[in-house]
N, C-alpha and C positions, 0 to 999 in steps of 0.2 A: 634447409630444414626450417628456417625462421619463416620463409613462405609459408607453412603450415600452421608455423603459432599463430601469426597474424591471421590466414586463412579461420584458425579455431576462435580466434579475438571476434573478428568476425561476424560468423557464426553464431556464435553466443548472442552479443548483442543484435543480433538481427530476432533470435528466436526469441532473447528478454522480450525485445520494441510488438514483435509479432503478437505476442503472448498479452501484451498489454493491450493492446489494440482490438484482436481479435477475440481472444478466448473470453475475456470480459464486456462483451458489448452489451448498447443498451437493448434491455430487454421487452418484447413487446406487450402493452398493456393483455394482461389474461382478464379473461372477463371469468368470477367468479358471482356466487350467491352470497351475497354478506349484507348484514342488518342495516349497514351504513355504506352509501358509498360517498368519494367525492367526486364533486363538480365544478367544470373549470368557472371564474371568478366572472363577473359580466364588466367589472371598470377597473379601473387598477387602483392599488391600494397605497399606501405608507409603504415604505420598503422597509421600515425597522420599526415596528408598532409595540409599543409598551405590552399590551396583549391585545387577545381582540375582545373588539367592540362587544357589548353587550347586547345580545340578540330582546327584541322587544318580548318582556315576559311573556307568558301563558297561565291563563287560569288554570290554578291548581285544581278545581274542578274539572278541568277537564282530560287531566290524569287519574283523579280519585279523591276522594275528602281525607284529608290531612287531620292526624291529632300531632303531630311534630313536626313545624318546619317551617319556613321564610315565606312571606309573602313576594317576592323580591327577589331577582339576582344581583346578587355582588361578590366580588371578589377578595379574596386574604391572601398573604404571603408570609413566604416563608424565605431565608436567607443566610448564608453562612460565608466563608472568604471566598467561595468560588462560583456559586450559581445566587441567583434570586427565580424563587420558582412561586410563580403565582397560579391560585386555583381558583377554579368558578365554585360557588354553590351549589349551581344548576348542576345536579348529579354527582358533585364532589369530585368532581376531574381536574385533571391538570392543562393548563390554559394556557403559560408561557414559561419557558425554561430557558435563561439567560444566562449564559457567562461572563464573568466581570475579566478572565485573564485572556479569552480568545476571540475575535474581533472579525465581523463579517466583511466582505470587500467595501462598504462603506465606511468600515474604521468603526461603528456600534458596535455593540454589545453581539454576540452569537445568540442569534435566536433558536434553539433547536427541535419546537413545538411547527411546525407548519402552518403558517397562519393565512395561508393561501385559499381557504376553502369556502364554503356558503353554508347555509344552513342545515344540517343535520349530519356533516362531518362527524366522524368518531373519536374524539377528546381522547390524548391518554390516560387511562385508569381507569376506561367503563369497564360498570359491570354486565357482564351476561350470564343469563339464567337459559333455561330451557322455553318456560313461558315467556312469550313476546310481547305480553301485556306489561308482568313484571321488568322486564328488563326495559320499556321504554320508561317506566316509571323510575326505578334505579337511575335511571340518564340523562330525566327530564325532570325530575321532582327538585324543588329548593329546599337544601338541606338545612336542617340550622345546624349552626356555627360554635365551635366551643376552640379557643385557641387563634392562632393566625396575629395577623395585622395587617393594616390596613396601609399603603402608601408612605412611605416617608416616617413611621415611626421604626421602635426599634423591634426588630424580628425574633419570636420565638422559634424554637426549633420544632414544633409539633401541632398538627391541627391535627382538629376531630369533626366531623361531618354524621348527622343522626337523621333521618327520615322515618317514619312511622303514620301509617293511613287507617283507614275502617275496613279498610279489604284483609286485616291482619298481616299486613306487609311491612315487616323493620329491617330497616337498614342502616350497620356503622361502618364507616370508614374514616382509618385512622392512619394519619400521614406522619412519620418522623423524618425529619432532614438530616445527618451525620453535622457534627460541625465542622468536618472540614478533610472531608471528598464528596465524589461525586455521586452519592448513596444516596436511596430516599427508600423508607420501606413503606410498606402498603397490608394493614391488615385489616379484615373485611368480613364481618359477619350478617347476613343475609337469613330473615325467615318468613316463612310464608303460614301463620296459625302457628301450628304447635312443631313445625317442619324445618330443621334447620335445611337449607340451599345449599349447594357446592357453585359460586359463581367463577365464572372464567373471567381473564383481566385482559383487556387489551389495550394494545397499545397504538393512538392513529396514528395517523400518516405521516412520516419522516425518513429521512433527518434533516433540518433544516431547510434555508430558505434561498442558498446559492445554488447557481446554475450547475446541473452534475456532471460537467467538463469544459468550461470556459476558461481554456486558458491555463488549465490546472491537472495534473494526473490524477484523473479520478476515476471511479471506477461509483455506477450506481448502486443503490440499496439493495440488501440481499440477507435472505439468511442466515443463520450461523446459530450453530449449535456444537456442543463440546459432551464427549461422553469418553470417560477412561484416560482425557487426557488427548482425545485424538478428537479436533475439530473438521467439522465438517461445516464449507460454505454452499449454501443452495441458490441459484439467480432464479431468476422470475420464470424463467423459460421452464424450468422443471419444476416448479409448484403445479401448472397444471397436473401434470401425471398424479402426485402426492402433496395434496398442501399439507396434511398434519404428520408429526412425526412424535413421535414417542422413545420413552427412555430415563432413565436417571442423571439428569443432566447438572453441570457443575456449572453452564453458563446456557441460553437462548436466548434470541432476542434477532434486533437486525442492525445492520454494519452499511456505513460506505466507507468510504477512503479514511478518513479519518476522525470520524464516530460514532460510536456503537450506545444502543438502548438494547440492556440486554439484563433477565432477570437471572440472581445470583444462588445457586445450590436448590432451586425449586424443590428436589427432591423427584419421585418419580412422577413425571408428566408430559402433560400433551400441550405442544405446541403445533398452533395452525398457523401458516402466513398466506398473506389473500393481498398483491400486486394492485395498484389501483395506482391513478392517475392523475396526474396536480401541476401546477404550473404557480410560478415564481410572483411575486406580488409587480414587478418591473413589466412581467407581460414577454422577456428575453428568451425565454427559454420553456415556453409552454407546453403542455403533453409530457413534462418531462416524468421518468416514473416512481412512484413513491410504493411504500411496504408497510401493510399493516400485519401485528401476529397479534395472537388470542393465545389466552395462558393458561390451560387448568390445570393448577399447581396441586402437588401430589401432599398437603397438608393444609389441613383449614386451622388448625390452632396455633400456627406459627405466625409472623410477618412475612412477607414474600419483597425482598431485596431486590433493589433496581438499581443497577450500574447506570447512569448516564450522563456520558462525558465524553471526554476525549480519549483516544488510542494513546495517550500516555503512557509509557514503562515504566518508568516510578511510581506513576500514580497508579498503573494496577498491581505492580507487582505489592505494594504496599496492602493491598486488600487481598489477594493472595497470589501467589507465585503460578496459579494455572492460568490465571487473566491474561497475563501474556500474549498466548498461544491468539488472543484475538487479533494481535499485528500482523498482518502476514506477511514477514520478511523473505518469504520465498526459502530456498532449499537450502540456501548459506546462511541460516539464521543464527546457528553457531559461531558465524565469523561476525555478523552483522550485529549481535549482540556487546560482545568489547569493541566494536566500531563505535555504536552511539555512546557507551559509556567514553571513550577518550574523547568523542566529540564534542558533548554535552561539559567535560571537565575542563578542555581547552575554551570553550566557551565561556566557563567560570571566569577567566581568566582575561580572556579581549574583548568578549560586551558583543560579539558579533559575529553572527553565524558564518557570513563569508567571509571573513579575515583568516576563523576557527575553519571553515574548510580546507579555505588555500595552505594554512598553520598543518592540519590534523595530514592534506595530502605529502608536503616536502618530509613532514616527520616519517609518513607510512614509503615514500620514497626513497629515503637514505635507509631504512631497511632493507629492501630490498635491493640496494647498491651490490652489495657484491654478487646476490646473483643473477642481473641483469650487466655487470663487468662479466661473468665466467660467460655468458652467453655470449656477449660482444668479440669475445676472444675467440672464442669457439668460430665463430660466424666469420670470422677475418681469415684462420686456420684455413677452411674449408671455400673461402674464396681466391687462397692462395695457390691453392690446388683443381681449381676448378679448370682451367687451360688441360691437364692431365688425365683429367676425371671426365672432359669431354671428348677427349680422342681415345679412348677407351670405349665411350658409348658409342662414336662414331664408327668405329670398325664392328661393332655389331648389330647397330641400325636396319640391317636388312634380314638380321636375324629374326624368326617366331618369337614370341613368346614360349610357347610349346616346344622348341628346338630346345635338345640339353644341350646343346652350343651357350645357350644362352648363360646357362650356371659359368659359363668358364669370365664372362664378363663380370657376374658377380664375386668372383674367385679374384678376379684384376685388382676391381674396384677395391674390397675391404683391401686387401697388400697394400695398394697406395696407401687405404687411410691407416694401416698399421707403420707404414714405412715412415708416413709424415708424422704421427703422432696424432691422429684426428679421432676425435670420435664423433660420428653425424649428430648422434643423437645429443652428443653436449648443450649444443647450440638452442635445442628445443625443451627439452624436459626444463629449466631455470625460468623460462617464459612463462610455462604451462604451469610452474609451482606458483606464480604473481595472477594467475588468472582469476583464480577462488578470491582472492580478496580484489579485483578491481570489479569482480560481480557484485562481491558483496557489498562494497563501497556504493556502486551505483543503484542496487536496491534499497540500500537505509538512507541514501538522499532522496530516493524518489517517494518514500514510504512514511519518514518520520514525521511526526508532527509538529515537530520541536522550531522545523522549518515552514511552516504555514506562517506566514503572511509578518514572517523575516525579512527586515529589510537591508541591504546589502551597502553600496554607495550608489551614486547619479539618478542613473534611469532606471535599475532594478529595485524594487517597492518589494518584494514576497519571490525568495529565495526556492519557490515549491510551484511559482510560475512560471514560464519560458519568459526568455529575455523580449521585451516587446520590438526592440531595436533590432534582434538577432546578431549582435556585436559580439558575445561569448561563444556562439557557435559557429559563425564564420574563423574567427579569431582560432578554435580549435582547430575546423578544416583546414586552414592556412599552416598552422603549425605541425597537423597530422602528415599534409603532403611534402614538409621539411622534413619532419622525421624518419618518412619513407625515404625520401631521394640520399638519404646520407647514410640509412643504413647497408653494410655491406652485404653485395649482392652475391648470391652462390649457387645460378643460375642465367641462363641464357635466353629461355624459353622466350619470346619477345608475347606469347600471345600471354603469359602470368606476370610477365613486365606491366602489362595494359592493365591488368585484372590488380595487378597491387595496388597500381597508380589510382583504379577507378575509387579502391575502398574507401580514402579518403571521404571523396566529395560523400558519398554514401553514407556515412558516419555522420557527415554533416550533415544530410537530410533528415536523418533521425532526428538529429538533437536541436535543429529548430524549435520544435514544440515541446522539450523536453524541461524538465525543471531546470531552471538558470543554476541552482545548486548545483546538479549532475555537469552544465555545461562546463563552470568555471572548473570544477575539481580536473576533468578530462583535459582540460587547457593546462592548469597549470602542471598536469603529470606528462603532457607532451614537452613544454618545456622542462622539463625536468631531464626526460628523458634525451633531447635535444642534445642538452650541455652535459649531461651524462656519454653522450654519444662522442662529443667532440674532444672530451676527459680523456676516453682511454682509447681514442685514434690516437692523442698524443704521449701517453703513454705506452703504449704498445709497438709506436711509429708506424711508418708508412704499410703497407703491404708486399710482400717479399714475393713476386707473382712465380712459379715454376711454368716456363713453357713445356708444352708437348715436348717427348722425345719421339725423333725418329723410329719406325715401328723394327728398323735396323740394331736401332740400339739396345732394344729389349731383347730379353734371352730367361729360358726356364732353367731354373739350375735341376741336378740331377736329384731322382730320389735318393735321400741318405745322405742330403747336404746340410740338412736340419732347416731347410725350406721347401715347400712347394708349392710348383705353382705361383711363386711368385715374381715379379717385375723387378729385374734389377734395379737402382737407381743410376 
């Protein structure tokens, strides 16, 4: 029976790795109609650029005559313990969105504005109108400034941006930063005469400036929207069918692996997202694909909230307890959830993620001690008896399926395992209860953020990349095909002998490229398991083999002997 747990072990991890690989690939650029697009870069740039460069002004004549506004772009910022977010003038957009705690594979700052683009890119925070005259002027006028700072001084937490022309076109937009998440809200008043606007807010191209699978489980840009509690994620691929979606939504916006720009309680509204194309400032990973959405948020007299940050669980359950629901921990998320919380606590405690894995695995290990002992017992039982259980099969070997000859084989078998004390299914069902949580294990190491760019000891730099050495995955295979060879066999089959022995190596192909957190945890639960194994050989002792008895020495006692059909001993 334990060939089938392992068989379901298996299984599982084949359909996880599958599921990762395939059902999320990258999606191919859709060509839609949008105001903005982008275009890949002609030279290569700074890989961590303070923000970008200031495109050479435009005569504000040649948008419209100004009674309000800068002759000039420049930029203000805003800052608090976790982002520094600087914005242009030019149309009151946002320019550069920096983390000071998350750190790109150069070791800076997280950029999470895309700053990969050429001229006429879509800025986060533009406005759109219906008129296209208006809205180039919304995104191209220099606004004047009320608030902000400039470089190196001290940050207020709020700008205001004001535009006003002769064409009777005004426009406010007013920015507040939270002081301390990853919040920024946005409210925006828009009129054309005596007409107030409804403008839609969009947000351009991201998230960030790292490659969207080098090395790392990632998964690319995608939408995501939440109604009722029940989120739904969209890829690129089916935007074309439906780019907008509507509803009363408690979060939208777009997601990769692990960060989301997404607007908070909109209210009832329409979001569009529109796939488009960008490529990395290094040149490494070009074409790769990027996500723009457009927002027409179901209130103009409110501020309209923007999450942007990190897939953090603290940090959104702190803002409200439906945020969450944007990690997607897969179908164990119940288990997955007091997973990261004793992770993150053991962490409190060692200073380091992989000490806190190896720590969090031997603790979730001696847990499950006795019922991976009830199953090792079971599994000894039933190889004790195997010599018995195969000359039983063998006398009916040339039996149908279809023959009710064949029931009396079954009628044999259970008497044995009544006679010995056996129950088949012991050995399995104890295995199958450890399965939910070594899923769930492997989905919040592959998922969490907490493990981004964690560094472990030697050669392993970020705990959420594959081992560069592959020394934790070999390491695992080596210990997985120990663990096999010493578990007790309850079976003969020589061709599920081969098929055990292959799983091993298999398991190891997966986890080559797999997060080095995933690999060490799987190593150190194989050892575990290992000296688990060699425990209760020695406590339980050797194995008591029963040979076959002669088919002489078997006899059916009569009915109304208070057996039947049964195999003497």
């Amino acid at each position: 029976m334990e060939r089938r747990v392992l068989l379901a072990i298996f299984l599982a991890f084949l359909t996880l790795y599958l599921w990762q690989a395939l059902v999320m690939p990258r999606p191919k650029p859709v060509e839609v109609d949008a105001p903005a697009a982008v275009s890949a870069p002609t030279g290569a740039e700074s890989p961590i650029p303070a923000a970008r460069e200031p495109e050479p002004p435009k005569p504000l004549e040649t948008i419209s005559n100004p009674l309000l506004s800068e002759t000039a772009e420049r930029e203000v910022r805003l800052e608090n313990q976790d982002v520094v977010a600087t914005f242009t003038n030019r149309g009151g957009r946002l320019k550069s969105w920096r983390f000071k705690k998350h750190r790109d594979s150069n070791g800076q700052p997280f950029e999470l504005v895309v700053d990969d683009a050429t001229a006429g890119t879509t800025l986060p925070f533009s406005l759109r109108v219906d008129d296209a005259a208006a809205t180039r002027t919304l995104n191209e006028a220099f606004y004047a400034v009320r608030g902000g700072t400039s470089e190196g001084a001290e940050s207020p937490s709020s700008v205001s941006f004001e535009y006003r022309d002769t064409q009777g076109l005004r426009a406010i937009k007013e920015f507040r930063l939270d002081s301390s998440s990853f919040i920024v809200s946005l409210k925006s008043q828009v009129h054309q005469g005596d007409k107030a606007l409804a403008p839609a807010i969009e947000w351009g191209p991201g998230l960030g400036n790292e490659p969207s699978a080098s090395g790392r489980t990632t998964m690319v840009p995608e939408g995501i929207v939440s109604i009722a509690d029940k989120v739904q994620r969209i890829p690129a691929s089916a935007i074309a069918e439906q780019p907008a979606r509507q509803g009363d939504f408690q979060f939208a916006g777009v997601e990769d692996h692990y960060f989301i720009a997404i607007a908070l309680f909109p209210g009832a509204s329409t979001i569009t997202f529109h796939p488009v194309t960008g490529s990395i400032p290094s040149g490494a990973d070009k074409g790769r694909p990027l996500m723009n959405f457009v927002l027409q948020p179901g209130t103009l007299s409110e501020p309209v909230r923007f999450y942007v940050g990190p897939k953090d669980f603290d940090r959104l359950a702190a803002v409200d307890r439906s945020l969450v629901r944007a990690i997607n921990f897969g179908m164990f998320a119940v288990l997955v959830v007091p997973l990261l919380r004793a992770l993150t606590w053991v962490n409190g405690f060692v200073g380091n993620y992989g000490w806190s894995i190896i720590l969090l695995t031997i603790l979730i290990n001696a847990v499950m001690f006795p019922l991976r002992h009830k199953s090792v017992v079971s599994m000894r039982k039933m190889q004790e008896i195997q010599p018995e259980a195969k000359a039983i099969q063998d006398r009916y070997k040339n039996v149908k399926a279809t023959d009710p000859a064949k029931q009396k084989m079954n009628q044999e078998l259970m008497a044995l395992y009544r006679d010995r004390g056996v129950n088949p299914a012991s050995g399995c069902v104890p295995m199958l209860l450890t399965l939910p949580v070594l899923l769930a294990f492997y989905s919040l190491l592959s998922t969490a953020i907490e493990l981004r760019g964690a560094p472990f000891i030697g050669w392993i730099h970020d705990l959420s990349r594959y081992d560069p050495y592959y020394v934790t995955p070999v390491l695992m295979g080596i210990t997985q095909v120990w663990q096999q060879r010493i578990t007790p066999q309850t079976g003969v089959d020589p061709a599920q002998q081969k098929m055990m022995m292959f799983m091993p190596v298999m398991f190891m192909a997966f986890f080559l490229w797999a997060p080095a957190g995933v690999a060490i945890y799987w190593f150190i639960s194989n050892l575990w398991g290992i000296g688990q194994q060699y425990l209760t050989s020695y406590l339980i002792g050797p194995p008591k083999i029963h040979p076959a008895r002669p088919p002489a020495e078997r006899r059916v006692k009569k009915v109304g002997s208070g057996r039947t059909d049964a195999a003497e001993k």
